[in-house]
C-alpha positions in Angstrom: -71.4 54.9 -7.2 -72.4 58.0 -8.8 -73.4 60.7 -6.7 -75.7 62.5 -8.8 -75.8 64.4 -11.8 -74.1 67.8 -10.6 -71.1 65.4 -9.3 -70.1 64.0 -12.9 -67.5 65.8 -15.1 -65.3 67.7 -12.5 -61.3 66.9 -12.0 -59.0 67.5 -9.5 -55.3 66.8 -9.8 -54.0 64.6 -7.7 -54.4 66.6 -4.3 -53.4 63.6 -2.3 -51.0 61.9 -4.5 -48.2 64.0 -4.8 -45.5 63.4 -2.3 -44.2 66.6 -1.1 -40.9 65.6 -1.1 -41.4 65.9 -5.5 -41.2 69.8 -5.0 -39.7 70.2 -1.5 -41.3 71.4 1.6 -43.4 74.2 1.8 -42.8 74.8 -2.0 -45.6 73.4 -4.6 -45.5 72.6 -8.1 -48.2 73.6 -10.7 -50.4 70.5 -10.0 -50.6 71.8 -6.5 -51.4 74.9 -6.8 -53.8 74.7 -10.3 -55.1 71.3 -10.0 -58.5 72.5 -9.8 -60.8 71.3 -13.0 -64.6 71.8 -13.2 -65.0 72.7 -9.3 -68.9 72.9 -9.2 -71.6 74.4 -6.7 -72.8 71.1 -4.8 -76.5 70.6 -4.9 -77.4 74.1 -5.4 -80.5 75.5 -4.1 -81.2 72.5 -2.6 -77.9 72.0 0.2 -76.1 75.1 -1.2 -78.5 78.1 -1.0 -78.8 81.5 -1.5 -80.2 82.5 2.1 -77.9 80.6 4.5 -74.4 79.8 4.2 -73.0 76.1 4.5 -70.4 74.0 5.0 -69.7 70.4 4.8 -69.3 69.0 8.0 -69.4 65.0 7.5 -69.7 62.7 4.4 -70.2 59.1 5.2 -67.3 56.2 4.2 -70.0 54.8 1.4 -70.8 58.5 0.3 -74.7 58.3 0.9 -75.0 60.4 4.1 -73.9 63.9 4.3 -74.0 66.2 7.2 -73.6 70.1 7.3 -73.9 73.3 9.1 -76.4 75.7 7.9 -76.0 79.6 9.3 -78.1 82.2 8.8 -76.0 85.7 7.7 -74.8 87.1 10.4 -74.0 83.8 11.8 -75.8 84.3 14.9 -77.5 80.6 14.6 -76.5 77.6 13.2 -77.6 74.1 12.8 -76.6 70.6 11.5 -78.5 69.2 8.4 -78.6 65.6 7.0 -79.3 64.3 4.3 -79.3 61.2 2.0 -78.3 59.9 -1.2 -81.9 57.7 -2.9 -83.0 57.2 -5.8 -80.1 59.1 -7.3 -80.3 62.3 -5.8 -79.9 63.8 -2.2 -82.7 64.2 -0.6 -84.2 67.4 1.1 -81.8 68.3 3.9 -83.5 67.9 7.6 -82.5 69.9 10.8 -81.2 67.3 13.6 -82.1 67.4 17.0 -79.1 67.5 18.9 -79.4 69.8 21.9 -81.6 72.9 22.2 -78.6 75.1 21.1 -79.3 78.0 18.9 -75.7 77.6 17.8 -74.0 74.0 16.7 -71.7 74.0 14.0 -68.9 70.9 12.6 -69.6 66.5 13.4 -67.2 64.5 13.4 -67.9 60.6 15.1 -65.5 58.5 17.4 -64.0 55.5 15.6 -66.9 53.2 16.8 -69.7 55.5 16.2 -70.9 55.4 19.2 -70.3 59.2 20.0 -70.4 62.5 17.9 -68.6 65.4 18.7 -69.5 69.1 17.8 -68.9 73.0 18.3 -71.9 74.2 20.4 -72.6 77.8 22.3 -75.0 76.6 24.7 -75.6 77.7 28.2 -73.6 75.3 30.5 -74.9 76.4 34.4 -78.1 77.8 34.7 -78.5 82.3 34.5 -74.7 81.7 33.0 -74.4 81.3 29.8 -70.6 81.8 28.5 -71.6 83.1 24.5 -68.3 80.5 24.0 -68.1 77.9 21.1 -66.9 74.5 23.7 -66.8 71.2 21.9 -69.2 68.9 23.1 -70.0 65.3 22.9 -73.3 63.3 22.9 -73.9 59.3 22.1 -74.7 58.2 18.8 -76.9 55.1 17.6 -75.0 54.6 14.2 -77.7 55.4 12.6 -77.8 58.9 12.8 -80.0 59.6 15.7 -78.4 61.4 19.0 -79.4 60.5 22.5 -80.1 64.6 23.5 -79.5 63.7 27.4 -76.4 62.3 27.0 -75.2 66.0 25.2 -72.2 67.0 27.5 -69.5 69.8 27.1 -65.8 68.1 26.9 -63.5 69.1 29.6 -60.2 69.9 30.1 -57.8 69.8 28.0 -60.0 69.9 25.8 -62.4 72.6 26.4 -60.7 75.8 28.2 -62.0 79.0 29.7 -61.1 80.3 26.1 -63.1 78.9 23.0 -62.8 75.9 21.6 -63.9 73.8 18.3 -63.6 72.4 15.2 -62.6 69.2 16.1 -62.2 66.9 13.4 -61.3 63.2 13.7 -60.6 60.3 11.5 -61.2 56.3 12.2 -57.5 55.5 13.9 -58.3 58.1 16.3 -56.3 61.4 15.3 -57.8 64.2 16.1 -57.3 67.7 15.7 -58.9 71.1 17.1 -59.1 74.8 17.3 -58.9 76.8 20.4 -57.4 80.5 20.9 -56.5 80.1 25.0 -52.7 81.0 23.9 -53.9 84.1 22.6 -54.4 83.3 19.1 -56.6 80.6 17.5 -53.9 77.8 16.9 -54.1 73.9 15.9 -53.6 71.0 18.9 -53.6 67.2 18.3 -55.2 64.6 20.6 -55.3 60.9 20.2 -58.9 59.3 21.2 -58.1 56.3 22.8 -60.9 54.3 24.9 -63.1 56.7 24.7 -60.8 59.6 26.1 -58.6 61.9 25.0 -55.4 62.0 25.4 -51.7 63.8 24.5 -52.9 66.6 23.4 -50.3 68.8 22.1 -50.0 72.1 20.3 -48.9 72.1 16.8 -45.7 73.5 16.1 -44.3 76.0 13.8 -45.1 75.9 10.6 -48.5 74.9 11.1 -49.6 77.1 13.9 -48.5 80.9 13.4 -48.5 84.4 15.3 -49.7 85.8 12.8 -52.9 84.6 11.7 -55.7 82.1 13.5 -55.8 78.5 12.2 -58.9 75.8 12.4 -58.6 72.2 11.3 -61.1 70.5 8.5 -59.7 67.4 7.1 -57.2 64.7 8.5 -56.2 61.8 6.2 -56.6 58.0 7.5 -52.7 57.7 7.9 -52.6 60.7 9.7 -50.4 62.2 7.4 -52.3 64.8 5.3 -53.8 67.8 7.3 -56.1 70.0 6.0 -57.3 73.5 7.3 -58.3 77.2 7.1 -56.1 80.6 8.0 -55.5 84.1 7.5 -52.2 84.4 6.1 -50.2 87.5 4.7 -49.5 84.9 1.5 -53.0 84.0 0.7 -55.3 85.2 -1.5 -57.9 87.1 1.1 -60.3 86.0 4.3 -59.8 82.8 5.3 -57.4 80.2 2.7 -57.2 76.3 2.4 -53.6 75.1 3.7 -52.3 71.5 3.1 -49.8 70.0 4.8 -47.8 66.3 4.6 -46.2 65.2 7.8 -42.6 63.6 6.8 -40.2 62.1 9.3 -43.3 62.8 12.2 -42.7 66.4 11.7 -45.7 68.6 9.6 -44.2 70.4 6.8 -44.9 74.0 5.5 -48.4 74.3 4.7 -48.9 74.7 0.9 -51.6 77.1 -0.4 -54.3 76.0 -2.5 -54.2 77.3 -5.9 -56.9 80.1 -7.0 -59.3 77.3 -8.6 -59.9 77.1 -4.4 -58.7 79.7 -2.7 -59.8 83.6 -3.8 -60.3 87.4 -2.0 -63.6 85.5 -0.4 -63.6 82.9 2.5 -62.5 79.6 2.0 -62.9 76.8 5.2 -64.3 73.1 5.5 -62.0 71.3 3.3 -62.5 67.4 3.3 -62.2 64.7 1.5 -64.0 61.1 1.5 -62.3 58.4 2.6 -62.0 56.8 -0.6 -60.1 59.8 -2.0 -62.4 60.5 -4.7 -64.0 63.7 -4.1 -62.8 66.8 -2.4 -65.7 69.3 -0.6 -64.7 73.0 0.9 -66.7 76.1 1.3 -66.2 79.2 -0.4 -68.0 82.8 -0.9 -66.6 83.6 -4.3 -69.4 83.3 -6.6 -71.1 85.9 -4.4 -71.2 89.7 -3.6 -68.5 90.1 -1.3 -70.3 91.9 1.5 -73.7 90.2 1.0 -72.8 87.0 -0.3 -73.2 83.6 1.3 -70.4 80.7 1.9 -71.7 77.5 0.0 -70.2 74.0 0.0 -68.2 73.3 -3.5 -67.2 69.8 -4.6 -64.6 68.6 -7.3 -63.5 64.8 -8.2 -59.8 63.7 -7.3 -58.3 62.2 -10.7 -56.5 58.5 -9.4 -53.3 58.9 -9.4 -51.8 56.6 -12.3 
């Protein structure tokens, strides 16, 4: 299916096809770190605008639905958008009603779709409101409508006193999320299993670091590709795309997206559909670097022959 005119013509290099093991761990060979070709603005002014910045936060398995977060500058509200693919175009992008948050960011949807999860700041007991991001839940029809009264923070482990999101989850059940109640914003794993979650964990070294926060985007259907966002002294400035394969059950060093991704702006919200055709992130390079916006950018993932 061809996903409208601005989605024809880019390339991208094999991002998932390489095995690590071709250039050793941590290290990355010039596929991996240029394979960028024709990276392109998606949908600009009418997804990707000038006023707001966005990020892709869901993109359906038949590629006709996306969801994103839309936040004003100073990030002090944010909202989820949908929209659809008809008549060969995306159509104008609506607000959802999801709770009466001035602040949800991120989707993701339980293997069943029968709930949604999200990052929300929302005031959990009345006269206390904790200014926190929490990860909540709320039941989903399928069809993209969410039952509001059903809209409940998770509990432990997964929520803390600390803040918590960016949960991201893929149809088997792996999930992965962000929360800084070690100190530091750091990467933990949960398997979702009945409607529960369970085993979470905290990502070891490599992935998680002292040094810099880190915050999940992308996990591949095996389970074996991870994808997210950090502050590292090796990367290219703000926030960077990190990929890293898991090999004998153990996540390898993360590799650093070449410059055709990564640059001195902020880069976050990689994904990929689950067909392995197009890759998404966000990124404020084309902008001024004080009053520019993050906007969602999209390239196509050559198959690997």
């Amino acid at each position: 299916m061809i996903l409208g005119k601005k989605w024809v013509g880019s390339v991208l290099l094999g991002i998932f096809l390489l095995p690590i093991s071709s250039c050793g761990p941590g290290k990355s060979s010039d596929a991996l770190l240029q394979y960028a070709r024709g990276v392109t603005l998606f949908e600009e002014g009418l997804i990707s605008t000038k006023e707001n910045h966005e990020s892709l936060s869901y993109i359906s398995p038949q590629k006709e639905v996306i969801i994103f977060t839309r936040s004003d500058k100073k990030y002090s509200k944010s909202s989820l958008y949908i929209s659809q693919f008809l008549n060969n175009q995306w159509t104008p992008p609506t607000k959802l009603e999801i709770t009466k948050s001035d602040y949800e960011a991120g989707i993701s949807f339980s293997p069943d779709y029968s709930k949604a999860f999200f990052t929300n700041k929302f005031q959990l007991k009345n006269g206390n409101s904790t200014n926190l991001w929490n990860i909540w839940e709320i039941e989903h029809d399928g069809k993209y409508h969410f039952l509001e009264k059903t809209a409940r923070p998770l509990g432990n482990p997964i929520n803390s006193e600390y803040q918590d999101c960016c949960l991201t989850m893929n149809s088997n059940g792996s999930a992965y999320f962000s929360s800084n109640r070690d100190g530091t914003w750091d990467i933990y794993s949960a398997d979702y299993v009945n409607h529960s979650f369970q085993n979470i964990q905290k990502l070891k070294h490599p992935i998680n670091t002292d040094e810099s926060g880190e915050w999940p985007s992308h996990i591949n259907q095996a389970n074996s590709v991870l994808l997210f966002s950090s502050i590292r002294k090796n990367g290219l400035g703000g926030d960077d795309i990190y990929m890293s394969h898991k090999k004998n059950g153990a996540w390898q060093k993360p590799i650093l997206l070449g410059d055709s991704i990564n640059s001195k702006f902020y880069e976050d919200s990689a994904s990929v559909t689950l067909d392995s055709s197009y890759f998404f992130f966000s990124s404020g390079k084309p902008f001024d670097e004080i009053e520019g916006v993050n906007n969602i950018y999209i390239s196509k993932i050559q198959p690997k022959k």
